[in-house]
C-alpha positions in Angstrom: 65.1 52.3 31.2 62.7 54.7 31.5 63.2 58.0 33.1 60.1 59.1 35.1 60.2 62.8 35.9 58.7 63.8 39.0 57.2 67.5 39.2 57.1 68.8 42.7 54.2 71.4 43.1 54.5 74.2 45.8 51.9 76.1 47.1 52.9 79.8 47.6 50.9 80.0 51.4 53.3 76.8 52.1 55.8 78.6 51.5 55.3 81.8 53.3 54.0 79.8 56.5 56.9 78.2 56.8 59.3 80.7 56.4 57.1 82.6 58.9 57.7 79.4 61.4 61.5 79.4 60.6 61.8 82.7 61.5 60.1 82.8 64.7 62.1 79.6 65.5 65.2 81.6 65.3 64.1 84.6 67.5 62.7 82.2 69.8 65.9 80.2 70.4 67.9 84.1 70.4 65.4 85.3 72.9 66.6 82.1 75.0 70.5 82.9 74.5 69.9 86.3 75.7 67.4 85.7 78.6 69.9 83.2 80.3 73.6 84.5 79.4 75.0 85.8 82.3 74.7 89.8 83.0 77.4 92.2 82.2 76.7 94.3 85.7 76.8 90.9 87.7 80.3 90.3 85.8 81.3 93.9 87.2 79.9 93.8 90.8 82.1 90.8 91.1 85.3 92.7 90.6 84.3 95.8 92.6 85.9 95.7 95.3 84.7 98.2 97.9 81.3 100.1 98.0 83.1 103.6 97.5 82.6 106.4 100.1 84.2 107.1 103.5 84.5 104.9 106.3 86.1 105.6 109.9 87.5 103.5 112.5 88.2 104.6 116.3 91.0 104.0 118.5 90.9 104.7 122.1 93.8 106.6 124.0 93.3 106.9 127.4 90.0 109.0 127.4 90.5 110.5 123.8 89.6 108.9 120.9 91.1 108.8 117.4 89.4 108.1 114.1 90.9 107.0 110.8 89.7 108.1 108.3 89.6 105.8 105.1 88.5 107.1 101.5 87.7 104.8 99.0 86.1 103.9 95.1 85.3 101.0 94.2 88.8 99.2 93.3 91.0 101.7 94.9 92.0 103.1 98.4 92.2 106.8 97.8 93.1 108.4 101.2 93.8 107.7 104.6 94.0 110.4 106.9 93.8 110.8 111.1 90.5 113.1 112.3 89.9 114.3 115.9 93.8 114.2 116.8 93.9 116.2 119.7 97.0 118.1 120.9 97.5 115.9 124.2 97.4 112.5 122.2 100.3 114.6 119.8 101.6 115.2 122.8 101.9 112.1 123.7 101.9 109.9 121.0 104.6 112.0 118.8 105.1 108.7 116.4 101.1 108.5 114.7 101.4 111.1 112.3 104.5 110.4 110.9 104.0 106.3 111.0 100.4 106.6 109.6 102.7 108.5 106.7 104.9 105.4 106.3 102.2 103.0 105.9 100.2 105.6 103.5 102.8 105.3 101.4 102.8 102.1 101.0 99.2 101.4 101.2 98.9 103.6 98.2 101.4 101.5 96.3 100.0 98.0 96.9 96.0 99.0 97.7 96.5 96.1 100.1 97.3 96.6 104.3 99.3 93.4 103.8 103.2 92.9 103.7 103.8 96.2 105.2 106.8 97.3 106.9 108.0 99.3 109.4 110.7 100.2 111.7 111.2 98.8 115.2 110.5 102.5 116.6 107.1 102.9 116.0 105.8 99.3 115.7 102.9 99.4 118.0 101.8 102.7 116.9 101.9 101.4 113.4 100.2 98.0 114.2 97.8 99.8 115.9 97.1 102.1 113.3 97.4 99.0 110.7 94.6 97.5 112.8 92.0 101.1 112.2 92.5 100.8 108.1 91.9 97.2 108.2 88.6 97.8 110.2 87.7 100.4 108.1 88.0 98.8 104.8 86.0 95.9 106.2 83.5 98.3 106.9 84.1 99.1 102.7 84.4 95.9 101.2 81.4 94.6 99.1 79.0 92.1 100.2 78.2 89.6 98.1 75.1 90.1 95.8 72.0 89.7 98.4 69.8 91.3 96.5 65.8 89.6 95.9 65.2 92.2 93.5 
């Protein structure tokens, strides 16, 4: 048994080309990875919840009209608040301020207008008022990404 030994001759510019081609392989398939992950701000528009400023809805009393006022950031409902309450709708609508206080309350609590509750005194003022925030926070909720940038 003879043992034939094989030498194996390597050509320094082999070497380097290759390496060369081994390394741009690997930024090439990283460049791919990163070009086609998914966004981190797409990830975050997703959860945001409202587009954050203020937003009014009306309501109509005999010839007076009544805005709620709605203040929002993006995840949370900051303040709710009556504007243009005249005296004679006051006057004649004692239960708005102090029902719009009730559901603040509460609103605040669970940054949702659902499962609210109130008592049998001022439940068309407050479903009436319940009504405004809703419209007003559809006017804040986020639309879904439309952009063709």
């Amino acid at each position: 048994m003879s043992a034939k030994t094989k030498i194996v001759v390597l050509h320094m510019k082999e070497l380097i080309y290759t390496g060369i081609f081994a390394v741009l392989g690997i930024l090439l398939v990283l460049l791919l990875v990163y070009m086609f992950s998914p966004d981190k701000d797409e990830e975050s528009r997703e959860t945001m919840k409202y587009v954050a400023g203020v937003y009014t809805s009306s309501i109509i009393f005999n010839d007076k009209t009544v805005d709620v006022e709605v203040v929002v950031d993006e995840n949370k409902i900051n303040s709710i608040s009556l504007v243009n309450l005249d005296e004679t709708v006051t006057a004649m609508y004692p239960l708005m301020q102090p029902a719009l206080d009730n559901l603040k309350e509460q609103i605040y609590k669970n940054q949702s207008t659902d499962n609210l509750s109130y008592s049998d005194d001022n439940q068309y003022t407050s479903m009436v008022l319940i009504h405004a925030i809703d419209d007003a926070l559809e006017k804040a909720a986020a639309a879904p990404e439309t952009e063709a940038e």
